[in-house]
VOBADO-155456 format. One record per residue (C-alpha): x, y, z; residue number from 1. Coordinates in Angstrom, 1 decimal. Layout:
<margus>
MARGU    east   north      up    k
MARGU       X       Y       Z  NUM
...
</margus>
This chain:
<margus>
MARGU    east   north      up    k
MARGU     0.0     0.0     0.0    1
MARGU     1.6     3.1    -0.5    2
MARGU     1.0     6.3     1.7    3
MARGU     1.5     9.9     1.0    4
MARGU     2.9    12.5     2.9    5
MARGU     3.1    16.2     1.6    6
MARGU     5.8    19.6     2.9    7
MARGU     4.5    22.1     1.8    8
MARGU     7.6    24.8     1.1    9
MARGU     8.5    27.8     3.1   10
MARGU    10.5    29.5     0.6   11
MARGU    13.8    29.0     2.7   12
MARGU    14.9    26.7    -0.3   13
MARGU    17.7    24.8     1.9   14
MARGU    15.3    24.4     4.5   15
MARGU    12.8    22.8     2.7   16
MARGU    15.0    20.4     1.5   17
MARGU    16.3    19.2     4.3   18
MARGU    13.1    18.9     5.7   19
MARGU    12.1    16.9     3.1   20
MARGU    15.3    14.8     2.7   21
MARGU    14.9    14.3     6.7   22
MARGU    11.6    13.3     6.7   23
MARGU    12.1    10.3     4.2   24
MARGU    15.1     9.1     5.8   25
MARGU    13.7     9.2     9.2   26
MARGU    10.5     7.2     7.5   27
MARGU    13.0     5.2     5.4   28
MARGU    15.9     4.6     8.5   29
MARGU    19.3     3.4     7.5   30
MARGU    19.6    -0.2     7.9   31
MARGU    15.1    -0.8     6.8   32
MARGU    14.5    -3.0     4.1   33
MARGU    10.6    -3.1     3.9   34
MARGU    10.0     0.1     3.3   35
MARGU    11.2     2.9     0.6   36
MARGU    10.8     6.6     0.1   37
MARGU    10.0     8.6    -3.2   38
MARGU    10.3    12.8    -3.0   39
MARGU     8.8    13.9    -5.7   40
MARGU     9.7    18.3    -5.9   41
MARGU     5.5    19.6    -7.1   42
MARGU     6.7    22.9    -7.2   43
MARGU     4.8    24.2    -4.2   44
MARGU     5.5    21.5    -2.1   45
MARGU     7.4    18.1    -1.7   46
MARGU     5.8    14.9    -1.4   47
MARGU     6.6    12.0    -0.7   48
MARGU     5.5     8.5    -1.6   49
MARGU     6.0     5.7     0.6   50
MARGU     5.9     1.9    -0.2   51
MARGU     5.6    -0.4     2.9   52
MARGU     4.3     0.3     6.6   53
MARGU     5.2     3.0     8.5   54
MARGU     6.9     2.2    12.0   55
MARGU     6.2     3.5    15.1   56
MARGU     9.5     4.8    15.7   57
MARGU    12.7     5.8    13.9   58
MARGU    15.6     3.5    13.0   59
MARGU    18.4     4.3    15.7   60
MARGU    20.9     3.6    13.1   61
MARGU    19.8     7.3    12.0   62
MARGU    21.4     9.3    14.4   63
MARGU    24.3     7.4    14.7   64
MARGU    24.7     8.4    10.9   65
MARGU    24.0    12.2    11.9   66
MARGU    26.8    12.4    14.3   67
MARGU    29.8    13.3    12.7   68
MARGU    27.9    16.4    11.1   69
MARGU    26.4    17.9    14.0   70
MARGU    29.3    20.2    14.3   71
MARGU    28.5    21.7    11.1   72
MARGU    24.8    21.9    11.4   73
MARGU    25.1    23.2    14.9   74
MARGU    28.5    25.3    14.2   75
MARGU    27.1    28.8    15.0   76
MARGU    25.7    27.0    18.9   77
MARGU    27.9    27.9    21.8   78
MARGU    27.5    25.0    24.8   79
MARGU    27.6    26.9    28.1   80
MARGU    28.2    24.8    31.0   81
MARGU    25.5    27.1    32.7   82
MARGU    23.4    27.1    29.9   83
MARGU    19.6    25.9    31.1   84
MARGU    18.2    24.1    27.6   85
MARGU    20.2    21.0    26.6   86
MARGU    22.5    20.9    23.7   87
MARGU    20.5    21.4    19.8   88
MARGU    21.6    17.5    18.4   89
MARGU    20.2    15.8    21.8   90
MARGU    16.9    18.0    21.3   91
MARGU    16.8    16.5    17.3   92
MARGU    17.1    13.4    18.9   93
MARGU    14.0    13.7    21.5   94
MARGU    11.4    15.7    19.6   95
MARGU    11.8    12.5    16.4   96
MARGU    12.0     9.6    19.1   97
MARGU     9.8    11.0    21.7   98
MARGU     7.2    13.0    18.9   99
MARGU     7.8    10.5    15.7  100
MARGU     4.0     9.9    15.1  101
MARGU     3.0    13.5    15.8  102
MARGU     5.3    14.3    12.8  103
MARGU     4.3    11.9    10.6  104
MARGU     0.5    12.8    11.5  105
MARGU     1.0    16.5    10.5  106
MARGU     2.6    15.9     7.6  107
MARGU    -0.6    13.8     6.3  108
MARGU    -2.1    17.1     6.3  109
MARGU    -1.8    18.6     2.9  110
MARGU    -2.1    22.0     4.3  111
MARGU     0.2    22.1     7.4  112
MARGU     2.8    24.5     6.7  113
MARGU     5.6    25.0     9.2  114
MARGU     5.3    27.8    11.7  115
MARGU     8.5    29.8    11.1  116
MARGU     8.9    33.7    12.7  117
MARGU     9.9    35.5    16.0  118
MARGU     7.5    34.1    18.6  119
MARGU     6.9    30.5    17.9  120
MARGU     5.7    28.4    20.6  121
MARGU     8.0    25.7    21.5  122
MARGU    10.2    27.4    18.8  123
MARGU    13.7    26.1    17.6  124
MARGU    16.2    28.4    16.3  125
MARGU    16.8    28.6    12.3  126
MARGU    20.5    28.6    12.4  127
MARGU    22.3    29.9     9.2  128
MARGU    23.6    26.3     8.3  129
MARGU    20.2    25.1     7.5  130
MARGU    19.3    28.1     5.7  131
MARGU    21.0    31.3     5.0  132
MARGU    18.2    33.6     5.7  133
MARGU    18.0    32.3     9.1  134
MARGU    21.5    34.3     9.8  135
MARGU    20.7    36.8    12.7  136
MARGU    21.4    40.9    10.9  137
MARGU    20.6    39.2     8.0  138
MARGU    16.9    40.4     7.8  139
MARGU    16.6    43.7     9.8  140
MARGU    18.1    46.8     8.4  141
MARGU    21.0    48.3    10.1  142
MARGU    20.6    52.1    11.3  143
MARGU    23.1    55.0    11.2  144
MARGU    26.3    53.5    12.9  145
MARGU    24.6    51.2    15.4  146
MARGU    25.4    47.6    15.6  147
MARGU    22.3    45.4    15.3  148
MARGU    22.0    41.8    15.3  149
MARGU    18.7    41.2    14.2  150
MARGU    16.2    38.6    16.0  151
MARGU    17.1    35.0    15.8  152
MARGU    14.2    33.2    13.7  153
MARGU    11.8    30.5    15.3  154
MARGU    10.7    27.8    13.4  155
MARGU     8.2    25.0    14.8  156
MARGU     9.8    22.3    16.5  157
MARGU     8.8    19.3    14.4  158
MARGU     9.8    21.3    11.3  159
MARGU    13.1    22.0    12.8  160
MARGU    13.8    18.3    14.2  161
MARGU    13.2    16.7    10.8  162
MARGU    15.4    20.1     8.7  163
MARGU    18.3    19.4    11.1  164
MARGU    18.5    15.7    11.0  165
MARGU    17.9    16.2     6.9  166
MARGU    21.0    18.1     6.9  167
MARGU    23.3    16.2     9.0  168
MARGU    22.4    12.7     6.8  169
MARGU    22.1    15.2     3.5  170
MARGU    24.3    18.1     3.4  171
MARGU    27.7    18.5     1.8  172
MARGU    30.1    20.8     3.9  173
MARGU    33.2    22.3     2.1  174
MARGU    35.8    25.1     3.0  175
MARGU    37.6    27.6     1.2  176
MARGU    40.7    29.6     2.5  177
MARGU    37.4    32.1     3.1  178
MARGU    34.8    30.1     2.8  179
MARGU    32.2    27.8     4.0  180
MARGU    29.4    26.2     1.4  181
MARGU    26.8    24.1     2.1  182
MARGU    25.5    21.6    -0.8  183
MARGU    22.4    19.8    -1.3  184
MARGU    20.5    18.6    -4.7  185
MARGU    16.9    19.1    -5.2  186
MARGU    15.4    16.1    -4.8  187
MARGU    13.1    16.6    -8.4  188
MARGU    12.1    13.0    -8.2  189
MARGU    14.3    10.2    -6.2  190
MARGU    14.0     7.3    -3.8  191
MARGU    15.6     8.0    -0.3  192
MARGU    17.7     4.5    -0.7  193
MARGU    19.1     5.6    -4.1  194
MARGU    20.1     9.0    -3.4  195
MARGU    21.8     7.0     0.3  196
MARGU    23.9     5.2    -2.4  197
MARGU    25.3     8.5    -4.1  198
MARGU    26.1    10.3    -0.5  199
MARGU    27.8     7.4     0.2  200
MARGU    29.7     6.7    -3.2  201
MARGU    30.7    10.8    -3.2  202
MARGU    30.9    10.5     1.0  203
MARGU    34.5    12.8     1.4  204
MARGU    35.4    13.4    -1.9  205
MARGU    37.9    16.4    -2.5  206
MARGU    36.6    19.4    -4.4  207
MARGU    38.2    22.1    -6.5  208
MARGU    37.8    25.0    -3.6  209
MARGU    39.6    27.9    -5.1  210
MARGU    36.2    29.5    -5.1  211
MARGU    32.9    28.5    -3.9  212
MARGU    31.5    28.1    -7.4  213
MARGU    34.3    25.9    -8.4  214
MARGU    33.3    23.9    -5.7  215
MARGU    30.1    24.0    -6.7  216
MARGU    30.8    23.2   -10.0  217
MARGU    32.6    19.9    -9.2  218
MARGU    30.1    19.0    -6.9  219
MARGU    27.5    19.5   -10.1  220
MARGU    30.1    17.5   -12.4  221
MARGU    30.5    14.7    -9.7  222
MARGU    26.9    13.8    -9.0  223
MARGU    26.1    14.0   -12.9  224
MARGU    28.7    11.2   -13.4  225
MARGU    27.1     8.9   -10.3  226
MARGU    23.8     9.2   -12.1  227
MARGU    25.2     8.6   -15.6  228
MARGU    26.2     5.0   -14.1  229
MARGU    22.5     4.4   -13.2  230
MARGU    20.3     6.1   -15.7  231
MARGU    19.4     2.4   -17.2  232
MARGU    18.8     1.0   -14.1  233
MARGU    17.4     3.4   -11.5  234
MARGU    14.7     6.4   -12.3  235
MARGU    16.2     9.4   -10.4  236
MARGU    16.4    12.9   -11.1  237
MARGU    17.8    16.1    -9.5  238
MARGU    16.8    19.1   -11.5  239
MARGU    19.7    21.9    -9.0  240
MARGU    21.9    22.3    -6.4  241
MARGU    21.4    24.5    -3.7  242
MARGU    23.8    25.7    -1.5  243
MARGU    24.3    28.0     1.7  244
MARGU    27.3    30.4     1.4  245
MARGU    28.8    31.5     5.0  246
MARGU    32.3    34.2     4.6  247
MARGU    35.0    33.2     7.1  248
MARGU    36.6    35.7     9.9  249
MARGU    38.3    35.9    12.5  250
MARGU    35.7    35.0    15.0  251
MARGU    31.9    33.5    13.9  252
MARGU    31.6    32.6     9.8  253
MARGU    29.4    35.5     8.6  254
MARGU    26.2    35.3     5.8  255
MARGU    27.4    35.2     2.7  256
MARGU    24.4    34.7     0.5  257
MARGU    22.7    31.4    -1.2  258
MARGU    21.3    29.9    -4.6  259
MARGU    21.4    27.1    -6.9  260
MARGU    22.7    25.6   -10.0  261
MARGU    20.7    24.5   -12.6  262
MARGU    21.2    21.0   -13.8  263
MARGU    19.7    21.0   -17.2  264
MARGU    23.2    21.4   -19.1  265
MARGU    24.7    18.6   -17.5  266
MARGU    21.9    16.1   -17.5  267
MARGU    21.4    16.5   -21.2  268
MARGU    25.4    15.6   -21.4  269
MARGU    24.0    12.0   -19.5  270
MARGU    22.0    11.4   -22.4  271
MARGU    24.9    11.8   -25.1  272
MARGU    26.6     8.7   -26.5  273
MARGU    30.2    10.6   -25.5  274
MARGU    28.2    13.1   -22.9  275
MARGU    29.8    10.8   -19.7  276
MARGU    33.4    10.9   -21.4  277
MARGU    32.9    14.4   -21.4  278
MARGU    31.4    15.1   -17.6  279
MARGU    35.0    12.7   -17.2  280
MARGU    37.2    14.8   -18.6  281
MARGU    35.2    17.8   -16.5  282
MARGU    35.9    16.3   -13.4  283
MARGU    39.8    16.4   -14.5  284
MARGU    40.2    19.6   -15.3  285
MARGU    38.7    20.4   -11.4  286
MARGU    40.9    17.9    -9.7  287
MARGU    43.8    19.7   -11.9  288
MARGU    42.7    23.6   -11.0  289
MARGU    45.0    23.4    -7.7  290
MARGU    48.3    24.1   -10.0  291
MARGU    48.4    27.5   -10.4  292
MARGU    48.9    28.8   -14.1  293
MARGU    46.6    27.7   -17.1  294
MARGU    45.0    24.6   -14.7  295
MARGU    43.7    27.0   -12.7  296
MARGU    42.7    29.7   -14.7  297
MARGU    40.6    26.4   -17.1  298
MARGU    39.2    25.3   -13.6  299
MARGU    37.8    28.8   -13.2  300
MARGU    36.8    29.4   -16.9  301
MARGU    34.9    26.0   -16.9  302
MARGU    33.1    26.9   -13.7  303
MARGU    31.6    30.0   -15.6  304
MARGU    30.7    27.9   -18.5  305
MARGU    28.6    25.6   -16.2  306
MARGU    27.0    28.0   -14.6  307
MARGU    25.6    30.2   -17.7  308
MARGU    26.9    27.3   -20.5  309
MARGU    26.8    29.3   -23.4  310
MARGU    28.8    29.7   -26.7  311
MARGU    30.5    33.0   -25.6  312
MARGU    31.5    31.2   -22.2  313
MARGU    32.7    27.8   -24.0  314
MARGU    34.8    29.7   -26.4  315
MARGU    36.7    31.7   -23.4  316
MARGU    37.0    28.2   -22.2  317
MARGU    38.7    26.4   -25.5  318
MARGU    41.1    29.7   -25.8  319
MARGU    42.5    28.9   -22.3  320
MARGU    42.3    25.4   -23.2  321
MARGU    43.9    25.6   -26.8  322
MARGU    46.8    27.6   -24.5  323
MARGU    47.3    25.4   -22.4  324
MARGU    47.8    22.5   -24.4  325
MARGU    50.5    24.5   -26.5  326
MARGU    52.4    26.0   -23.1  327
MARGU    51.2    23.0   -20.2  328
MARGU    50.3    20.2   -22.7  329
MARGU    46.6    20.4   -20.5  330
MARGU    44.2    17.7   -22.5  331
MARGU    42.2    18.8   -25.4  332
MARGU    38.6    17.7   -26.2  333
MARGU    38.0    14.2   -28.1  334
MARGU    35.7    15.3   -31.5  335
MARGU    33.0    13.1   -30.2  336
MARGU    32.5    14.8   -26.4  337
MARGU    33.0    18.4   -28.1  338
MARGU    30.0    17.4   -30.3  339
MARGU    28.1    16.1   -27.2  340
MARGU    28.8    19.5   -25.4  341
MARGU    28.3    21.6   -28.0  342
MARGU    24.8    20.0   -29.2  343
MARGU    23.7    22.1   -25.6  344
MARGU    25.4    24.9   -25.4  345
MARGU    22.9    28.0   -25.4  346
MARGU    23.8    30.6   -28.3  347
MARGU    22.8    34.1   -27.2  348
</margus>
């Protein structure tokens, strides 16, 4: 029999995500075999189709999974030894053990829709990992010279529980010499146990992190090639990636904004004949962009391609390329993955 539950989106793009990603897994556990998880993105909301029973509680094996990313969901929360509430992971913990069918009843409720602002009751605070607009200053305008924080936003507790276990299990955490992004794909249309296999294939891969959008970038080229392996054997699809941008200082890592990457350029790639030998020969030129000189400058150059892949940007691309295959002897493009590529590239 399959049920339906339904998260309906806040506009806090992350968020929602995570919610949703944390809500499956929590349904689906980590070590269940009875029961699966579909998230289907509707636009206005996520839902999510589940095949099997639902059990009364949540597989332990879930928070033992969380635990080694608490300390970047939670890395803005300062334990006080005199500090009154208990520590953020151990209330994630309670509210989905202690509250696991109250969450799964609300979400059968097509119209629940989480309770996020500055007086919530029972309220958890939106911390700037799990979305960027949850960043204290970042909402209230700053008067004349005066310092102002802003007020911490509240979301509802069950919302909050299921966001921050999402993006413990969920999130991708990389750092820059000034930098801290956070990574997630939009789950268009995916079952929770196939997108476990990708986190776990990609688990602590290194990324090309002299920028944030190059690390982006590779991210975007790395899960294109996990799903190129499976597109005859699973149905999956992830239509962006979103990600959470934090500026490092001396002190506490500051907003520093948030999108997401459109996948359409490289899934059309996964459908080419030579379109994986191509996403290959992407992922070199990241895992080459550390060496300073043309490497780099291709690394970068590619990055802007992906992002807005049009003729103008591919040809400022093969010019560095074409350089640095006279001076560096960098690879140049097999004829049958430049005609994949270049079957997709926008003209404008």
């Amino acid at each position: 029999m399959t049920q339906k539950l339904f998260l309906n989106k806040t506009g806090l793009e992350l968020f929602d995500i995570f919610r949703a990603f944390g809500l499956g897994f929590a349904i689906r556990g980590i070590s269940y075999e009875d029961i699966e998880v579909v998230i289907t993105d509707i636009n206005y909301a996520y839902i999510l189709d589940i095949e099997g029973e639902i059990l009364n509680a949540p597989d332990p094996q879930l928070f033992i999974e969380a635990e080694p990313e608490w300390k970047n969901v939670f890395s803005t929360f300062r334990d006080r030894k005199d500090a009154k509430s208990r520590p953020p992971k151990e209330d994630v913990e309670n509210i989905i053990k202690n509250e696991f069918e109250n969450i799964i009843s609300l979400h059968r409720d097509i119209a629940f829709i989480p309770n996020i602002g500055k007086n919530v009751k029972e309220g958890k605070t939106l911390y700037q990992s799990l979305d960027i607009s949850g960043a204290k200053g970042f909402r209230e305008e700053k008067k004349g010279n005066v310092y102002h924080e802003g007020t911490q936003v509240k979301v509802d507790k069950y919302s909050w529980a299921i966001g921050c276990l999402g993006a413990a299990i969920t999130g991708t955490w990389r750092e820059g010499n000034d930098f801290k992004i956070t990574i997630v794909p939009n789950p268009y249309n995916i079952s929770i146990g196939s997108h476990r296999q990708i986190l776990e294939e990609m688990g602590q891969e290194k990324l090309c992190n002299i920028s944030f959008s190059t690390t982006l970038a590779h991210f975007a080229v790395r899960l294109a090639e996990k799903i190129a392996l499976r597109k005859y054997s699973y149905d999956m699809t992830y239509d962006s990636v979103v990600f959470n941008l934090e500026k490092k200082t001396s002190q506490q890592n500051k907003p520093g904004g948030g999108g997401k990457l459109g996948l359409g350029f490289l899934s059309a790639l996964i459908d080419e004949d030579f379109g994986t030998e191509a996403l290959k020969k992407f992922d070199q030129i990241f895992r080459s962009g550390f060496v300073k000189g043309a490497k780099q400058s291709l690394a970068l150059a590619l990055t802007d391609f992906l992002i807005h892949p049009t003729l103008d940007n591919f040809r400022r691309y093969e010019d560095l390329n074409i350089r640095g295959n006279i001076n560096e002897h960098v690879l140049l493009w097999d004829r049958r993955e430049l005609e994949a590529i270049m079957k997709h590239v926008q003209i404008v």
